[in-house]
C-alpha positions as CSV (number, residue, x, y, z in Angstrom):
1,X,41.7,178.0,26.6
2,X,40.6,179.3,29.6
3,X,37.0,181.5,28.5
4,X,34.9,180.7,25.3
5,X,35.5,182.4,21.8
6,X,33.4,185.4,20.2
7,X,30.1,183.6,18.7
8,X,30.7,180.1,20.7
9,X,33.5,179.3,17.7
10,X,35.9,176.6,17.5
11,X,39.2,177.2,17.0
12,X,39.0,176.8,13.2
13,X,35.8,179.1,12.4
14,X,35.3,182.6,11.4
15,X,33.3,185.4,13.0
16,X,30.5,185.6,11.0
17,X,31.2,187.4,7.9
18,X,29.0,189.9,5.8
19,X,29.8,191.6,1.8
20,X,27.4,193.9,1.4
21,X,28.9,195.3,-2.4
22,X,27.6,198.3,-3.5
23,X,27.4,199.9,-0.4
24,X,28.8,203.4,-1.9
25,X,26.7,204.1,-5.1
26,X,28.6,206.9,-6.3
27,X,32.1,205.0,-6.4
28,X,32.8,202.3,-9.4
29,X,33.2,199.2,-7.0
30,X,32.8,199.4,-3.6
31,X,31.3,196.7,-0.9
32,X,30.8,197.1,3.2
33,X,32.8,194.1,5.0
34,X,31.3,193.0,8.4
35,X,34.0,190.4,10.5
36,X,32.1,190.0,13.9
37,X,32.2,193.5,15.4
38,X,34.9,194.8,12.3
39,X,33.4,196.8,9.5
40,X,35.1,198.5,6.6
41,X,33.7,200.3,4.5
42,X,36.3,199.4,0.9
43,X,35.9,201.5,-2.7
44,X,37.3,201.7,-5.9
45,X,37.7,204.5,-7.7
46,X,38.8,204.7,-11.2
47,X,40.8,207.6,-12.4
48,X,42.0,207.7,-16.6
49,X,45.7,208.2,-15.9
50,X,48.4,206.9,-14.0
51,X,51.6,208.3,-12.0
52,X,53.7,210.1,-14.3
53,X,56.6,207.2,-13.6
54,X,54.1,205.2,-15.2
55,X,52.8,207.6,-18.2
56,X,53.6,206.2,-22.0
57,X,54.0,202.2,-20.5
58,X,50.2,201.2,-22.0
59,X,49.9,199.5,-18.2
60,X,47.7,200.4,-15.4
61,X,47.9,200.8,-11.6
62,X,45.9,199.8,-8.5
63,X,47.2,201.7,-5.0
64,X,45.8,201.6,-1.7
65,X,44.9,204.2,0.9
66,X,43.8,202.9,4.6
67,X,42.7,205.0,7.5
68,X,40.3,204.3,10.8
69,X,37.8,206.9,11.8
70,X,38.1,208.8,14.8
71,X,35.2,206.4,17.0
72,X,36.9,202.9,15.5
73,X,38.3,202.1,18.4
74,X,35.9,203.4,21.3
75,X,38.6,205.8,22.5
76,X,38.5,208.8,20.1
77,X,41.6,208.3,17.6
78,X,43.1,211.5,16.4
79,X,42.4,212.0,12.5
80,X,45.8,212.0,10.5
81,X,45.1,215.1,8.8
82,X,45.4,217.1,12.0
83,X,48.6,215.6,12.3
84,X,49.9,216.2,9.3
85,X,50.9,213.0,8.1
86,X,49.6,209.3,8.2
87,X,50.4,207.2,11.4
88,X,53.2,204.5,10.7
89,X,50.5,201.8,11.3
90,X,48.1,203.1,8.6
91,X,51.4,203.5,5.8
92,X,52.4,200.3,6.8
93,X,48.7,199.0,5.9
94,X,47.8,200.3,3.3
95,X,51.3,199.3,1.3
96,X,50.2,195.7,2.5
97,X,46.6,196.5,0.5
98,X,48.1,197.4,-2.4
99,X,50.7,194.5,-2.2
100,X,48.1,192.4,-2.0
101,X,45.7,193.8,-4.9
102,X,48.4,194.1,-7.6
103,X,49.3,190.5,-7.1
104,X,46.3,189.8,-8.9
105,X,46.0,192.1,-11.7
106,X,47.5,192.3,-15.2
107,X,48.2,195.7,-15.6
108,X,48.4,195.7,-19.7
109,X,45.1,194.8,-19.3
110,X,43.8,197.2,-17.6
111,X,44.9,200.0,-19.7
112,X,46.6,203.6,-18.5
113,X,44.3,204.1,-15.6
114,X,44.6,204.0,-12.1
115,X,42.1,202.0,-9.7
116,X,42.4,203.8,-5.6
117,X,41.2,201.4,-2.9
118,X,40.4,203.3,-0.1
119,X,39.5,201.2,3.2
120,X,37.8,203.2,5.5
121,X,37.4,201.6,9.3
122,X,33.7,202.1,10.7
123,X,34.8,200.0,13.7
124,X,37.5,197.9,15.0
125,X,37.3,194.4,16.7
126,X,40.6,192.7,15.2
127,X,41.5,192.2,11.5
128,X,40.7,195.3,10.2
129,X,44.2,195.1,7.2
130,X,42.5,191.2,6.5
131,X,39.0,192.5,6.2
132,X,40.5,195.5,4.3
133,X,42.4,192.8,1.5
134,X,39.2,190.6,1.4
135,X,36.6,193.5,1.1
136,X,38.8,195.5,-1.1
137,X,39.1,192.4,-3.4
138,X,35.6,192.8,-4.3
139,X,35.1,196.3,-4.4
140,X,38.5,195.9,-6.9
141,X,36.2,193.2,-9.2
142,X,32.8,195.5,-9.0
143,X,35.0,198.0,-10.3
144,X,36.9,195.9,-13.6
145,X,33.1,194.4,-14.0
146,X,32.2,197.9,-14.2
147,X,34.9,198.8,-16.8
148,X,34.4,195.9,-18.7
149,X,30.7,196.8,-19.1
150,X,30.9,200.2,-20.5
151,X,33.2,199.2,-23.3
152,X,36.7,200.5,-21.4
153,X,38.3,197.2,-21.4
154,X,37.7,194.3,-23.3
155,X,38.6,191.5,-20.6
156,X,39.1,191.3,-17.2
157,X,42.3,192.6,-15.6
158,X,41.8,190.2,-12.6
159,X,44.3,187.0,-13.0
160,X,42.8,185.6,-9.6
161,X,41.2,186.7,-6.4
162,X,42.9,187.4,-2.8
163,X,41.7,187.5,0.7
164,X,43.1,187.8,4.2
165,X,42.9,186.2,7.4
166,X,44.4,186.3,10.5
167,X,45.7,183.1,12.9
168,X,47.4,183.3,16.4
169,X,48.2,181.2,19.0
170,X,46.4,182.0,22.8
171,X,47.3,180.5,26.0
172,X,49.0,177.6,24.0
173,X,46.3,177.0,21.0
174,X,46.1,177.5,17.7
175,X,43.1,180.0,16.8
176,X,41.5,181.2,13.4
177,X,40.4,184.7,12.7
178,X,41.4,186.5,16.3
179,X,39.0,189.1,17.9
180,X,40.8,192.2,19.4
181,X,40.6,190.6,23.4
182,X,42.5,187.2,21.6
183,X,44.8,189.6,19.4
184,X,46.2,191.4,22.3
185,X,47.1,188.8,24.5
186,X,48.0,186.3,21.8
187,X,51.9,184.5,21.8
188,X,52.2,184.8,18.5
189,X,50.0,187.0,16.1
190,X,49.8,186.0,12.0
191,X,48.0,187.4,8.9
192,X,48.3,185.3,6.4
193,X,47.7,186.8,2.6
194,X,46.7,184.2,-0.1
195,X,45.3,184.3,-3.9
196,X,41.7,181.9,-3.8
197,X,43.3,178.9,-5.9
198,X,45.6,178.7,-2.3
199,X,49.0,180.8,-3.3
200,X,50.7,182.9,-0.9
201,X,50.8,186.7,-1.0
202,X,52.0,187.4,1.8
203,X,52.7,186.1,5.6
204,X,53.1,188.6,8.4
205,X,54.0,186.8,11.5
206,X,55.3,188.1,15.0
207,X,55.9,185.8,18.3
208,X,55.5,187.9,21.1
209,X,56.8,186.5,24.1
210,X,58.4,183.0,22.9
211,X,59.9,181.8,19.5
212,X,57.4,180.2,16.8
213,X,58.7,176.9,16.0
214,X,58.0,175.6,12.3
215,X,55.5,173.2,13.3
216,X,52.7,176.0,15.1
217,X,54.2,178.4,11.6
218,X,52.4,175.1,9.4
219,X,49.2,175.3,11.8
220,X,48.5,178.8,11.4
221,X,48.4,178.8,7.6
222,X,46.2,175.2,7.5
223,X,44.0,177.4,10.0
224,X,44.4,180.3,7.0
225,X,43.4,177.9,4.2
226,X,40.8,177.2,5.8
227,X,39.3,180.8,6.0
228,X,40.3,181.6,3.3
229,X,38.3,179.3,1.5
230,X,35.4,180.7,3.1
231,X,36.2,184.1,2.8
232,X,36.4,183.8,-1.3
233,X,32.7,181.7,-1.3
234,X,31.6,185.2,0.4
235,X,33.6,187.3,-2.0
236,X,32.0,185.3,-5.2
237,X,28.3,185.4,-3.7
238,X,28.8,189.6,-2.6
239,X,30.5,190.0,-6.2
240,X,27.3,188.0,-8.1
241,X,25.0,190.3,-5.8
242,X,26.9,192.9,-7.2
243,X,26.9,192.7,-10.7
């Protein structure tokens, strides 16, 4: 590579991560992520009912909502409700959330309520749908803990955990966990979705000006594991802090 990474990194490390859970006292779970310079603010909120589609099933539901506020990004970005309607980008995120979330959950187990996780960007360096999974991940477990400890539920609803990272590939390298100046002039551009015992969710990958071959695809989710693994240490220790 032709300049040094964010931090002085290696091509396999993280930006330094922060969980700060409990960082909205008035929600049931929630929990400020810090990834370098990206912060998102993530809550759960519990609410005793569920869509009417859902109504009479005895199962729950977790959904997502995602948005950026208007100074994320340094340029002012417009707010969505003066438009109208969400942005394509922030629908498209936020079903990846809640893709994510549900793949952990058993919803007979959580009963005929509905869990919202709302991700909220602060600021915007990169990564801001990965540090949305992780982050929401925890404010997701405050929130069960929460049920589970004023006698709603008798066990956890949680069948795992799930976090995010993104991988890319710069001037020819493999790189972990890409800062918005690597993002934007990466070759290829992957967040990789998995549960914390290694399974994947999810892999959203996109070459940008040549083809990914198979054997880079393999390299970007060993660079994934390897976050990954790191991000859920974080998630435990924030969740412990939390309880």
């Amino acid at each position: 590579m032709s300049s040094q990474r964010s931090y002085g990194r290696a091509v396999n490390e993280l930006r330094p991560i922060e969980i700060e859970p409990g960082f909205v006292r008035t929600a049931t779970g929630s929990a400020l992520i810090s990834v370098g310079e990206t912060r998102v603010i993530c809550t759960a909120s519990v609410q005793e009912s569920v869509p009417k589609w859902m109504a009479g099933r005895g199962k729950g539901w977790v959904t997502a909502e995602y948005g950026m506020l208007p100074a994320s990004t340094g340029d002012r970005k417009q707010r969505d409700i003066t438009k109208g309607r969400a942005d394509g980008r922030s629908v498209e995120i936020q079903r990846l959330i809640g893709r994510s979330l549900r793949g952990v959950i058993d919803f007979a187990a959580l009963g005929e309520r509905t869990v919202y996780i709302d991700c909220d960007v602060l600021q915007a360096d990169g990564g801001t749908r990965c540090a949305s999974i992780t982050g929401g991940m925890v404010a997701l477990q405050l929130a069960t803990n929460s049920l589970i400890a004023h006698g709603l539920i008798e066990k956890s609803p949680l069948t795992g955990s799930v976090a995010a990272i993104s991988a890319g590939i710069v001037d020819g390298v493999p790189l972990l966990d890409l800062d918005y100046p690597e993002d934007s002039t990466a070759e290829v551009d992957a967040n990789v979705v998995m549960t914390g015992d290694g399974g994947l969710v999810e892999v959203q990958a996109t070459a940008e000006r040549t083809p990914l071959s198979r054997a880079h695809l393999d390299q970007l989710l060993e660079l994934a594991a390897v976050g990954i693994e790191q991000l859920r240490t974080a998630q435990d220790e924030a969740v412990a802090a939390g309880t």
